[in-house]
mmCIF file of the N, C-alpha and C atoms, coordinates in Angstrom:
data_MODEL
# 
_entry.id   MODEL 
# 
loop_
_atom_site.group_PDB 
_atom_site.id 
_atom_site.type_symbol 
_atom_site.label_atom_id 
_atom_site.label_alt_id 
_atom_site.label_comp_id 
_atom_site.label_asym_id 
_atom_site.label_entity_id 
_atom_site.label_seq_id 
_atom_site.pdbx_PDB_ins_code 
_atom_site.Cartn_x 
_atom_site.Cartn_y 
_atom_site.Cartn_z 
_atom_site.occupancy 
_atom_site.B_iso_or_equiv 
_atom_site.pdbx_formal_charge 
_atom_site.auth_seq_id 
_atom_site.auth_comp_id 
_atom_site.auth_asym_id 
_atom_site.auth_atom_id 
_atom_site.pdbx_PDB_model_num 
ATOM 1   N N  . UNK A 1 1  ? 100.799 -142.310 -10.160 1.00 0.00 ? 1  UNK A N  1 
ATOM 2   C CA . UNK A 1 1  ? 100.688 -141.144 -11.013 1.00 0.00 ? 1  UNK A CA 1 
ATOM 3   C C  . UNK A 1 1  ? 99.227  -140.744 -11.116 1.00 0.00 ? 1  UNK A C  1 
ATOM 4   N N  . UNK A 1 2  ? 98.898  -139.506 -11.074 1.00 0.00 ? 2  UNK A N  1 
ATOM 5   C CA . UNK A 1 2  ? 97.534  -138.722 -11.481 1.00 0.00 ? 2  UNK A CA 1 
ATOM 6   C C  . UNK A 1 2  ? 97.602  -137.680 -12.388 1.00 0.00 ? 2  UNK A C  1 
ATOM 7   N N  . UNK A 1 3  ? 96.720  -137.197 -12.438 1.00 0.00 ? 3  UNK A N  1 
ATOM 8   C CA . UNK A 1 3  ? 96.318  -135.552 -13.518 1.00 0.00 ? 3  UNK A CA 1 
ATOM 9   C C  . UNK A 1 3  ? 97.167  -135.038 -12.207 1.00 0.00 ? 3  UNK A C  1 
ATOM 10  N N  . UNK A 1 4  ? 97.829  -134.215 -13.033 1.00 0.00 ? 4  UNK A N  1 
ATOM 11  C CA . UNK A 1 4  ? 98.231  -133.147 -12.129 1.00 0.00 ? 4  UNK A CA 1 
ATOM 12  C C  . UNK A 1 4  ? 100.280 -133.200 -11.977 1.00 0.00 ? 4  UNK A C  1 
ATOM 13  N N  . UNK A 1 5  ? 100.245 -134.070 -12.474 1.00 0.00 ? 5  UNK A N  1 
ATOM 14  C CA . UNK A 1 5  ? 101.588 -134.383 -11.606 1.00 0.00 ? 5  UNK A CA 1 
ATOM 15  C C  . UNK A 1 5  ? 102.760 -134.013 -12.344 1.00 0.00 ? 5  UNK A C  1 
ATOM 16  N N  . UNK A 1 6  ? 103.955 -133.844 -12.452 1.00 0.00 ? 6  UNK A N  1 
ATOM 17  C CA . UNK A 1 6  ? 104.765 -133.407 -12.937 1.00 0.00 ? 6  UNK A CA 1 
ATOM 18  C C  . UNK A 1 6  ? 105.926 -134.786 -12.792 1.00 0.00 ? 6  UNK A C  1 
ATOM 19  N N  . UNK A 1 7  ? 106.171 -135.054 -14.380 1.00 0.00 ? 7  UNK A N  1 
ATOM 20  C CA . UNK A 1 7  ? 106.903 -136.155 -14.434 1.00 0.00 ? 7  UNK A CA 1 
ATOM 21  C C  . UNK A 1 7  ? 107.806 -135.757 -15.351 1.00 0.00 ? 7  UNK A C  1 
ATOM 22  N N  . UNK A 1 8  ? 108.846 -137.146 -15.327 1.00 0.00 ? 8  UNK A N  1 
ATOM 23  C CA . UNK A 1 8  ? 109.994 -136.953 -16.623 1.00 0.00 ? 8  UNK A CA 1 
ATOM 24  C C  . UNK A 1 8  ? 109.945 -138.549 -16.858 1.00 0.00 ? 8  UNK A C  1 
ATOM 25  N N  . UNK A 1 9  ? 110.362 -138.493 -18.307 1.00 0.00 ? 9  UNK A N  1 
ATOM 26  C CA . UNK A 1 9  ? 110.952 -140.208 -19.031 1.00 0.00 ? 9  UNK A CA 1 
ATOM 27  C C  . UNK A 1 9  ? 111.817 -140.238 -18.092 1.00 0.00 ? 9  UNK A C  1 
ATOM 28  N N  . UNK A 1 10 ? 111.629 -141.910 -17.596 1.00 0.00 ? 10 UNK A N  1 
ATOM 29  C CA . UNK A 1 10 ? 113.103 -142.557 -16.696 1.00 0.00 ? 10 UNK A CA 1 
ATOM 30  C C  . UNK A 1 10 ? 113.847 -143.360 -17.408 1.00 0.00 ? 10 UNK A C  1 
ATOM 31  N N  . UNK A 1 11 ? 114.914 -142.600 -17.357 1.00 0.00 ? 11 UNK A N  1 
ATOM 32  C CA . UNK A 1 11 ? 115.848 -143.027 -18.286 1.00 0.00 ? 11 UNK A CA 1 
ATOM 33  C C  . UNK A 1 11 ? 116.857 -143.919 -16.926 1.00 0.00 ? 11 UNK A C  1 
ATOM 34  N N  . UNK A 1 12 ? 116.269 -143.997 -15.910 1.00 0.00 ? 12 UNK A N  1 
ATOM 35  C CA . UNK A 1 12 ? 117.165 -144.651 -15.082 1.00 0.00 ? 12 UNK A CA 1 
ATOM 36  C C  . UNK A 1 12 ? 118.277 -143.891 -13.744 1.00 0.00 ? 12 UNK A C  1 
ATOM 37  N N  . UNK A 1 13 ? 118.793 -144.667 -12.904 1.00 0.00 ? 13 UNK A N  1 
ATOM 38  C CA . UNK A 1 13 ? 119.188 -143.480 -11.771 1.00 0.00 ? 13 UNK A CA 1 
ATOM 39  C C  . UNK A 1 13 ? 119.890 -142.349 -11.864 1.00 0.00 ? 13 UNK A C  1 
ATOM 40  N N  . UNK A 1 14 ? 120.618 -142.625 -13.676 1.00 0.00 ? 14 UNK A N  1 
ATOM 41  C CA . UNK A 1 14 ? 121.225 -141.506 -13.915 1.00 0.00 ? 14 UNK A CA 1 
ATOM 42  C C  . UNK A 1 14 ? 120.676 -140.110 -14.647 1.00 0.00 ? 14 UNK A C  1 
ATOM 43  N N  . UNK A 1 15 ? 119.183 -140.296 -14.273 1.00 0.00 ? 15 UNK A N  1 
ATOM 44  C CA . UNK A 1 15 ? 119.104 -139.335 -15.210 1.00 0.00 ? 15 UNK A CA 1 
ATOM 45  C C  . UNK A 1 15 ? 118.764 -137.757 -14.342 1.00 0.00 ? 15 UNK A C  1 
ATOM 46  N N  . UNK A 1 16 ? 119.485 -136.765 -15.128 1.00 0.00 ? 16 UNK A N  1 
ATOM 47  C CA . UNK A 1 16 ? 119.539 -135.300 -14.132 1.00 0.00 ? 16 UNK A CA 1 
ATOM 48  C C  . UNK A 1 16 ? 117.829 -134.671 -14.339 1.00 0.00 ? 16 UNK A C  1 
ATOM 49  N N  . UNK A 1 17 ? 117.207 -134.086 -13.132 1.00 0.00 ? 17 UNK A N  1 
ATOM 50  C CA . UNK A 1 17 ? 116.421 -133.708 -12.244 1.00 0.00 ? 17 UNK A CA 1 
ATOM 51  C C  . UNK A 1 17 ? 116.194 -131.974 -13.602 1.00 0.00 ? 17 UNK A C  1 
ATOM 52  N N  . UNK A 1 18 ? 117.158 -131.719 -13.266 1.00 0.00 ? 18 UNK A N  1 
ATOM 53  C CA . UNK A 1 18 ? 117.720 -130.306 -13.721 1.00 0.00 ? 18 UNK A CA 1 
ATOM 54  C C  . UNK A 1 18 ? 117.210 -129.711 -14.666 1.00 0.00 ? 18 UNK A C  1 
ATOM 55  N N  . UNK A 1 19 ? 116.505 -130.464 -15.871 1.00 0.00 ? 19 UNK A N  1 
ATOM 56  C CA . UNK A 1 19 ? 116.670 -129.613 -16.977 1.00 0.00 ? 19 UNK A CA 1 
ATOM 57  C C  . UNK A 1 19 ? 115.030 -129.542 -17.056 1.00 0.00 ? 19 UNK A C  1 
ATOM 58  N N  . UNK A 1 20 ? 114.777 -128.380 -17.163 1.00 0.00 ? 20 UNK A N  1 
ATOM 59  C CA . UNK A 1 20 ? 113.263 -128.153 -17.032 1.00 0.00 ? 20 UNK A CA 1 
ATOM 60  C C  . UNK A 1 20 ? 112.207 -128.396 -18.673 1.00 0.00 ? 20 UNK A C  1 
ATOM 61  N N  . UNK A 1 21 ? 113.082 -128.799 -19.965 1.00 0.00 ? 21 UNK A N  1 
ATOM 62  C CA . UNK A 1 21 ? 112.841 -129.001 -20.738 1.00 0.00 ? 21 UNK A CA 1 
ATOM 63  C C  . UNK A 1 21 ? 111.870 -130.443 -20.527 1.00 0.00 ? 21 UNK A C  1 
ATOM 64  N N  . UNK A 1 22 ? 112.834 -131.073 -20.391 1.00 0.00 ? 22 UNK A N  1 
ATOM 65  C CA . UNK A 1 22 ? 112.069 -132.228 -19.647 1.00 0.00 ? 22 UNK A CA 1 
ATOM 66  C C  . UNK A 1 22 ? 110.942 -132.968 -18.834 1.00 0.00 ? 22 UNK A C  1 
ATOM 67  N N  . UNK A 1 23 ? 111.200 -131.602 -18.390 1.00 0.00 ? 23 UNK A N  1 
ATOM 68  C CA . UNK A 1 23 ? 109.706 -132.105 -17.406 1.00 0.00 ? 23 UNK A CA 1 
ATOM 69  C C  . UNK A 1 23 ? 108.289 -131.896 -18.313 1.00 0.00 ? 23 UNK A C  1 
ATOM 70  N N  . UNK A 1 24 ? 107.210 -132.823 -17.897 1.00 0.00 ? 24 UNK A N  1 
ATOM 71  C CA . UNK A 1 24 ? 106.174 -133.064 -18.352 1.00 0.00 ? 24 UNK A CA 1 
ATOM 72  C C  . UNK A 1 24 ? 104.718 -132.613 -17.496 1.00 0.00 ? 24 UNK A C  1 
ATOM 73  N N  . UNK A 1 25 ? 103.715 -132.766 -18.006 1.00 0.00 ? 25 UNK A N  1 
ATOM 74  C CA . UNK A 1 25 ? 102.929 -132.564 -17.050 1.00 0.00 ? 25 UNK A CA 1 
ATOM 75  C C  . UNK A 1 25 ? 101.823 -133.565 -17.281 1.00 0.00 ? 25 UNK A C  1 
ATOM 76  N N  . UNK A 1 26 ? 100.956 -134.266 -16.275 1.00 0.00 ? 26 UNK A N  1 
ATOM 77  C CA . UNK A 1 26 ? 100.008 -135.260 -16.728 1.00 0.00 ? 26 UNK A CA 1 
ATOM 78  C C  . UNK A 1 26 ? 98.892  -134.611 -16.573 1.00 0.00 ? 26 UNK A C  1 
ATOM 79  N N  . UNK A 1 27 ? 98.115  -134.578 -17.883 1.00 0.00 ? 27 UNK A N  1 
ATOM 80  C CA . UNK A 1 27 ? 96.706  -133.807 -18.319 1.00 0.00 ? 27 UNK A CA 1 
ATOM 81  C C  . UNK A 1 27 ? 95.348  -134.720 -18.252 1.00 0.00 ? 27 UNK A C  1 
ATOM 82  N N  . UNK A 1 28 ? 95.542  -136.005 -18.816 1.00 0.00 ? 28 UNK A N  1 
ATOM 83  C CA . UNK A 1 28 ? 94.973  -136.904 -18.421 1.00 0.00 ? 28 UNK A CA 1 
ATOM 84  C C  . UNK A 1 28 ? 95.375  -138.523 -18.494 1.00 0.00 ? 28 UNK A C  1 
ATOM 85  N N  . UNK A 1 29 ? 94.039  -139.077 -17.830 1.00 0.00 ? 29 UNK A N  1 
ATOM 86  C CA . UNK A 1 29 ? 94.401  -140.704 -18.285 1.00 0.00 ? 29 UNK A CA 1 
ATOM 87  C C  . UNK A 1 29 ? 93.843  -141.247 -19.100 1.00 0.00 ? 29 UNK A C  1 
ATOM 88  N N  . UNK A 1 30 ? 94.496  -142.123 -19.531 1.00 0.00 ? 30 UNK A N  1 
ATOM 89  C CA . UNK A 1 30 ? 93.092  -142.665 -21.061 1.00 0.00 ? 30 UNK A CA 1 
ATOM 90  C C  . UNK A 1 30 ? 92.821  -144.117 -20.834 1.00 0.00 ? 30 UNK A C  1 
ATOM 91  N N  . UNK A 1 31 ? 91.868  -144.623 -20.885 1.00 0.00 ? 31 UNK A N  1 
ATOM 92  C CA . UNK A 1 31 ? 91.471  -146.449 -20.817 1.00 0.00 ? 31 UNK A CA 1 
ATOM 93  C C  . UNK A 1 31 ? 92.044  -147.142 -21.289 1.00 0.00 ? 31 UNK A C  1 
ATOM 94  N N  . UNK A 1 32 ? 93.218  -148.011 -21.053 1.00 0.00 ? 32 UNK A N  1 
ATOM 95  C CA . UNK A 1 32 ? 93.799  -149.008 -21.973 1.00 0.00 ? 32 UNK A CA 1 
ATOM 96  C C  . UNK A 1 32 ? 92.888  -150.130 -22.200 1.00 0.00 ? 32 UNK A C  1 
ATOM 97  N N  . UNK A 1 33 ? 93.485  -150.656 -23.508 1.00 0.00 ? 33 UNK A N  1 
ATOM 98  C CA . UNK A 1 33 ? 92.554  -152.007 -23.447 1.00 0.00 ? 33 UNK A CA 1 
ATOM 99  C C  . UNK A 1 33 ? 92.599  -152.982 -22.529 1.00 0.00 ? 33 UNK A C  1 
ATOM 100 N N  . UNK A 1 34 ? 91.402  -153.672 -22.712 1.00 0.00 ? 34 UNK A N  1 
ATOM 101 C CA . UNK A 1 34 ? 91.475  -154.683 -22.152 1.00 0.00 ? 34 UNK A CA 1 
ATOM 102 C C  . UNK A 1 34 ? 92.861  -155.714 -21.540 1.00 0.00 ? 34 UNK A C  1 
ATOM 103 N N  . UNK A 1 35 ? 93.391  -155.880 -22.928 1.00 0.00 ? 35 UNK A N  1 
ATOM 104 C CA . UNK A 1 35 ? 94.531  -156.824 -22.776 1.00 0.00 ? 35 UNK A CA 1 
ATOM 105 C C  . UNK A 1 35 ? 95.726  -156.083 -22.286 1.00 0.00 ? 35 UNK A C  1 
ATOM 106 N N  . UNK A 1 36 ? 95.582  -154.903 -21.517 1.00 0.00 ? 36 UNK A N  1 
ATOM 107 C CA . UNK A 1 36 ? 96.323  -153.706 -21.162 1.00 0.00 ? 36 UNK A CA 1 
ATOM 108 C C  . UNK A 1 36 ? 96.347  -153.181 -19.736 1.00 0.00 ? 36 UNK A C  1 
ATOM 109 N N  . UNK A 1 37 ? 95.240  -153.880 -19.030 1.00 0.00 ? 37 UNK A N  1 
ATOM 110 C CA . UNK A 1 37 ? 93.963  -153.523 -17.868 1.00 0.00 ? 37 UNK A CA 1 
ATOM 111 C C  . UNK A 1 37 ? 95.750  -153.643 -16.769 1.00 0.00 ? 37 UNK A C  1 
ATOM 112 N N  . UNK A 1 38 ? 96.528  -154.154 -16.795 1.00 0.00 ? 38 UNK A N  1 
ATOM 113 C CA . UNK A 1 38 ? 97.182  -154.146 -15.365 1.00 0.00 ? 38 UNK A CA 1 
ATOM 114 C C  . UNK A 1 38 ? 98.439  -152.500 -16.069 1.00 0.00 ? 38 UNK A C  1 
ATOM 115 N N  . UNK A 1 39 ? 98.387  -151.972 -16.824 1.00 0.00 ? 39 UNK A N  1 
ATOM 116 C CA . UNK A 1 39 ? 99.098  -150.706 -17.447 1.00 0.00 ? 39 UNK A CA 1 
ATOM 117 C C  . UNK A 1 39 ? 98.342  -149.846 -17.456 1.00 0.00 ? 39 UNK A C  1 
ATOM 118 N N  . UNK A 1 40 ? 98.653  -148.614 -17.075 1.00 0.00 ? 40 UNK A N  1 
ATOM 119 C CA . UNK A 1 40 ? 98.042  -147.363 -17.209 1.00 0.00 ? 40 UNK A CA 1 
ATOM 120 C C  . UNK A 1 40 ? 98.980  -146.326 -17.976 1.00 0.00 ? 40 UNK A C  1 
ATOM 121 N N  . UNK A 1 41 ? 97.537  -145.602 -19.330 1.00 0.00 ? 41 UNK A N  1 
ATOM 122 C CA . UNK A 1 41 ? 98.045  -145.037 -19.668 1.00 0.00 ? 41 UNK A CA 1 
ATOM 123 C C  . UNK A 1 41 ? 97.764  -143.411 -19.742 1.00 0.00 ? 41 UNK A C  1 
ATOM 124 N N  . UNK A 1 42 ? 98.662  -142.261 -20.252 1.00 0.00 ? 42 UNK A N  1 
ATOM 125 C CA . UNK A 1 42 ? 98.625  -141.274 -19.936 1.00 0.00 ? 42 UNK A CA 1 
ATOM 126 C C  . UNK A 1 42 ? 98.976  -140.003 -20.762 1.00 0.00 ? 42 UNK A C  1 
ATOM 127 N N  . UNK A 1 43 ? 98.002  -139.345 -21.244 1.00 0.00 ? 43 UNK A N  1 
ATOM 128 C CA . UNK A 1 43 ? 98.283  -138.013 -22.039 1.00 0.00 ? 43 UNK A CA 1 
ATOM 129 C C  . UNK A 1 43 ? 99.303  -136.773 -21.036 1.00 0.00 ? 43 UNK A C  1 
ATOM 130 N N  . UNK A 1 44 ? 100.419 -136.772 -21.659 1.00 0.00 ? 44 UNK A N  1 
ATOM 131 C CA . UNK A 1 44 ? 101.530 -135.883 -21.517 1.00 0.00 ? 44 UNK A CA 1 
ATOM 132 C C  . UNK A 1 44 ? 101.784 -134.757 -21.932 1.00 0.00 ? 44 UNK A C  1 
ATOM 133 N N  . UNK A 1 45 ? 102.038 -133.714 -21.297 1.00 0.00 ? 45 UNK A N  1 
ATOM 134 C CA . UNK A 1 45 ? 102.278 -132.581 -22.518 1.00 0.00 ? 45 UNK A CA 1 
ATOM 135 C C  . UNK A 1 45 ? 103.591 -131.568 -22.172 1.00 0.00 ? 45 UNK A C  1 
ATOM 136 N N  . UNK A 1 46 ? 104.270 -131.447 -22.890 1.00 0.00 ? 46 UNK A N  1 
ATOM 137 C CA . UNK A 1 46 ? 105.415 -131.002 -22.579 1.00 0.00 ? 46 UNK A CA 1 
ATOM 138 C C  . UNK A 1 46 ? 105.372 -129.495 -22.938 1.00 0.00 ? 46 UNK A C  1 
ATOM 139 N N  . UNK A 1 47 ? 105.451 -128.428 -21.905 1.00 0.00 ? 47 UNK A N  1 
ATOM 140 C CA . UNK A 1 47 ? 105.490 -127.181 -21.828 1.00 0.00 ? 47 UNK A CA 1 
ATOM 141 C C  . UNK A 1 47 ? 106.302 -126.265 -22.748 1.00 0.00 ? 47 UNK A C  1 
ATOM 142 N N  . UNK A 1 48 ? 107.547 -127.157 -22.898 1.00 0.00 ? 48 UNK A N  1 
ATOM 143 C CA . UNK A 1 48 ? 108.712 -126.407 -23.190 1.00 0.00 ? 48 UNK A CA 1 
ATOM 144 C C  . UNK A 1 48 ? 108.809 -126.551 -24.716 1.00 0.00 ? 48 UNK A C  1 
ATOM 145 N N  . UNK A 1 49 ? 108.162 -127.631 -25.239 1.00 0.00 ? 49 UNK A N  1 
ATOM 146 C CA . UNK A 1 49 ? 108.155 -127.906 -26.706 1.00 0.00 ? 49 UNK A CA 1 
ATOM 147 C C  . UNK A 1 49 ? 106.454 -127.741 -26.864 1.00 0.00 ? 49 UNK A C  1 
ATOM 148 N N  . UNK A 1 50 ? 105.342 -127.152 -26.088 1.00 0.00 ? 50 UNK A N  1 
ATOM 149 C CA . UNK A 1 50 ? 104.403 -127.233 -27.149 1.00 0.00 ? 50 UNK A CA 1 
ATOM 150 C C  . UNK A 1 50 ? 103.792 -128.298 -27.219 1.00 0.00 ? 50 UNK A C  1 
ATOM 151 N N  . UNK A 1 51 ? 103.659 -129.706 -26.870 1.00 0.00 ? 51 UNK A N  1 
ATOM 152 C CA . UNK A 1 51 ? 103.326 -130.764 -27.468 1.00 0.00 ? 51 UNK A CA 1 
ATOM 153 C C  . UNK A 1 51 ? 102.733 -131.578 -26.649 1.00 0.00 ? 51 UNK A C  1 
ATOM 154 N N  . UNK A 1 52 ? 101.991 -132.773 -27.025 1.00 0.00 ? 52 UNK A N  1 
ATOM 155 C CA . UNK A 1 52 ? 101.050 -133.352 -26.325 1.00 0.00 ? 52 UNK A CA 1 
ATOM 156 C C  . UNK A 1 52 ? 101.923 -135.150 -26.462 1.00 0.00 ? 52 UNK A C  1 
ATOM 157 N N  . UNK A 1 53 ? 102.257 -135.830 -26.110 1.00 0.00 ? 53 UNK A N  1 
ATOM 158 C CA . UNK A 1 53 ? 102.193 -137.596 -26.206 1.00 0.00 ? 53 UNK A CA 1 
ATOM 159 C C  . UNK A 1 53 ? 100.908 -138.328 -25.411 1.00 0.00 ? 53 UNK A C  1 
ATOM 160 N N  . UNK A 1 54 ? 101.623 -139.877 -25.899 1.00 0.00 ? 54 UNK A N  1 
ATOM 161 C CA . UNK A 1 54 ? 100.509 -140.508 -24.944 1.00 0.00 ? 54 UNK A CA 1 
ATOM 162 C C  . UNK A 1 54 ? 102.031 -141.500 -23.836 1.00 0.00 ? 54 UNK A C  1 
ATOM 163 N N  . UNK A 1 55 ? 101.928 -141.696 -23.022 1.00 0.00 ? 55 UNK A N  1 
ATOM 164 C CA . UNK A 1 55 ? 102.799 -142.316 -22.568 1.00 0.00 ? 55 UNK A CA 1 
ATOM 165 C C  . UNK A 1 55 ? 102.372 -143.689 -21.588 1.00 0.00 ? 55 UNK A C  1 
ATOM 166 N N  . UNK A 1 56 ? 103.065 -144.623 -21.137 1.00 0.00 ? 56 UNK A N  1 
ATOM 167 C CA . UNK A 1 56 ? 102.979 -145.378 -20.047 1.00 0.00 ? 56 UNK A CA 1 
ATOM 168 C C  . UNK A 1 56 ? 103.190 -145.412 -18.780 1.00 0.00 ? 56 UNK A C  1 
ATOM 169 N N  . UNK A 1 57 ? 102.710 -145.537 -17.410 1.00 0.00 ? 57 UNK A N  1 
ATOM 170 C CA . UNK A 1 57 ? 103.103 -145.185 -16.453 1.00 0.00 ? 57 UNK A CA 1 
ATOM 171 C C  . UNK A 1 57 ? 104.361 -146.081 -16.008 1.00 0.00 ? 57 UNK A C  1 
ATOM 172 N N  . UNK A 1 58 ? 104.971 -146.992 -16.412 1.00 0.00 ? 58 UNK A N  1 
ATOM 173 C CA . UNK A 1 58 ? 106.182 -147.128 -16.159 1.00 0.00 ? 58 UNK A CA 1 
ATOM 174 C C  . UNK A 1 58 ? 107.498 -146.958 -16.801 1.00 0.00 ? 58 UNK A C  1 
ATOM 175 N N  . UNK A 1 59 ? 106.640 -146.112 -17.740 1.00 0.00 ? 59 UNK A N  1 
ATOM 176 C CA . UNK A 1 59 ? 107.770 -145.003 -18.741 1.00 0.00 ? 59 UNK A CA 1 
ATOM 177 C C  . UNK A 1 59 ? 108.334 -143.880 -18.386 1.00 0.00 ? 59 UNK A C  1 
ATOM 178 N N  . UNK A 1 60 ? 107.644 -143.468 -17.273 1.00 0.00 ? 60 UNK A N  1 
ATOM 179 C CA . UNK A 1 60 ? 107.730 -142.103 -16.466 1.00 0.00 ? 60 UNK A CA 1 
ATOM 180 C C  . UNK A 1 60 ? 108.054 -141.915 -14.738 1.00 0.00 ? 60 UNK A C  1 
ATOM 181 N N  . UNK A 1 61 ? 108.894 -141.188 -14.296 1.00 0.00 ? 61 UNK A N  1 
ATOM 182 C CA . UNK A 1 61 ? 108.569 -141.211 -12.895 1.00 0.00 ? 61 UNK A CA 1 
ATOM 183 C C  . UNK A 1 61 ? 108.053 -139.878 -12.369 1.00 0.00 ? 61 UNK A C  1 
ATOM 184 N N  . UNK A 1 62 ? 107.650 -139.838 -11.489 1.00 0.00 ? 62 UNK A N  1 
ATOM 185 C CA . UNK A 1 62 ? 106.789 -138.602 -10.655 1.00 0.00 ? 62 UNK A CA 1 
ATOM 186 C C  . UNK A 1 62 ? 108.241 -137.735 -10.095 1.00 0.00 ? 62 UNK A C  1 
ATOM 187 N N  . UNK A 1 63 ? 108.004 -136.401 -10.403 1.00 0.00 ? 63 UNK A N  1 
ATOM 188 C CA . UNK A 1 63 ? 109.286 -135.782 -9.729  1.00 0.00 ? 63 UNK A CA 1 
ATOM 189 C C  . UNK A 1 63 ? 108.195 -134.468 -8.959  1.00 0.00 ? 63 UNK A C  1 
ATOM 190 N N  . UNK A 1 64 ? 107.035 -134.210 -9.024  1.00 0.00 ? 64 UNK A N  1 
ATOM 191 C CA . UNK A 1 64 ? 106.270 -133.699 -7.776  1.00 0.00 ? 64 UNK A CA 1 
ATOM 192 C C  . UNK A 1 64 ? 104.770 -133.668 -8.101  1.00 0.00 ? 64 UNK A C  1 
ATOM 193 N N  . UNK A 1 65 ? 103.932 -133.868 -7.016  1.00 0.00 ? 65 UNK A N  1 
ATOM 194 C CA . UNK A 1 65 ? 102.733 -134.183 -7.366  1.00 0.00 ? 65 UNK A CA 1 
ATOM 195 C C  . UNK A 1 65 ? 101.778 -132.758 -6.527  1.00 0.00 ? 65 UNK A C  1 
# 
């Protein structure tokens, strides 16, 4: 994952592609701690609601970069 990329929460193989609510966009990365160093984490912002999170990169999968 990088700035730039267009992701969604993986909710797993079932989850639908489709709904554009969903999709996210990655704005930036932020330094995890130390005790954090093998996780990367990531400011999110969701278009469709307005809003900013912070998320994990294995919270998310890449659906185009």
């Amino acid at each position: 994952m990088k700035v730039g990329d267009l992701v969604m929460y993986n909710l797993g193989p079932a989850t639908y592609c489709g709904d554009y609510k969903d999709v996210a966009i990655i704005v930036a990365e932020h330094l995890a701690p130390h005790w954090y160093s093998h996780r990367r984490n990531f400011r999110i912002y969701y278009p469709h609601y307005n809003d900013f999170l912070n998320g994990w990169e294995d919270e998310y999968r890449v659906i185009s970069s």
